[in-house]
C-alpha positions as CSV (number, residue, x, y, z in Angstrom):
1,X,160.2,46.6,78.8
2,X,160.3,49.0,76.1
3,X,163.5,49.2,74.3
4,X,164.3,53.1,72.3
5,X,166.8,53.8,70.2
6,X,167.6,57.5,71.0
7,X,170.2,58.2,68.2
8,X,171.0,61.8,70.1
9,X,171.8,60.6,73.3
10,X,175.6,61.0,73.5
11,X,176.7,62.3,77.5
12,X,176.0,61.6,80.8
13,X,173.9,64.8,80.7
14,X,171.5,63.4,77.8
15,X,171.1,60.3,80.0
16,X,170.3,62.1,83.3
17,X,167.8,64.6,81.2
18,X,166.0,61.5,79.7
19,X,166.0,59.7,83.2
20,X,164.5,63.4,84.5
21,X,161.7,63.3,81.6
22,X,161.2,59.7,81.9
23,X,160.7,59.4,85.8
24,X,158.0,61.1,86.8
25,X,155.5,59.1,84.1
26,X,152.9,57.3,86.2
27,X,154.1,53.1,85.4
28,X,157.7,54.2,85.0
29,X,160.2,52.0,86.8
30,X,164.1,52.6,85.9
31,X,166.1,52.5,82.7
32,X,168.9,51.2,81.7
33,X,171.4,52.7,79.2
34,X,173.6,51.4,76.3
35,X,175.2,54.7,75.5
36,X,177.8,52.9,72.3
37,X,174.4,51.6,70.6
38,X,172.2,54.9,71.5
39,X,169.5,52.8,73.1
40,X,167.5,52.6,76.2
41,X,165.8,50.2,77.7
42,X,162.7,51.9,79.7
43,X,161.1,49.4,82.8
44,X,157.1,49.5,83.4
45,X,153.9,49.9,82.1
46,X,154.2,53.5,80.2
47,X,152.6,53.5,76.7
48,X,155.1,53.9,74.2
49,X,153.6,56.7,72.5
50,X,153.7,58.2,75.8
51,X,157.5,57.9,76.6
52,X,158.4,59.3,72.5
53,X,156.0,62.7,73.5
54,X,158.0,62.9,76.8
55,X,161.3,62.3,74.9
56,X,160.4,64.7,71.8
57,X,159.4,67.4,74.4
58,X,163.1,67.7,75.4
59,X,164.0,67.5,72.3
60,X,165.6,63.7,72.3
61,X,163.6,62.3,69.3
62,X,163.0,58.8,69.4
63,X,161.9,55.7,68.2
64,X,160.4,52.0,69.8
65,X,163.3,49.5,68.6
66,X,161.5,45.8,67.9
């Protein structure tokens, strides 16, 4: 599990377009969302750097919370 704080991840429509980014990466398994501390935490085997290109690319920064 990889845990992300995405600090601009406010609606249900952030959280569906990060699930839509997110879903498709080869190793991803599901997500799970904290929406009042801004976090995600991502399922399966995709490399970190991996998921914060993915997330950047729509324009949801991100960073690996440890």
């Amino acid at each position: 599990m990889t845990k992300l704080s995405i600090p601009d991840m406010s609606c249900g429509h952030c959280r569906a377009s990060i699930e839509g980014a997110l879903a498709p990466l080869p190793g991803f398994e599901g997500i799970r969302f904290d929406p009042e501390a801004r976090t995600a935490d991502v399922e399966g085997s995709v490399p970190e750097r991996t998921l914060l290109s993915a997330l950047d690319s729509i324009g949801f920064p991100a960073e690996v919370v440890r």
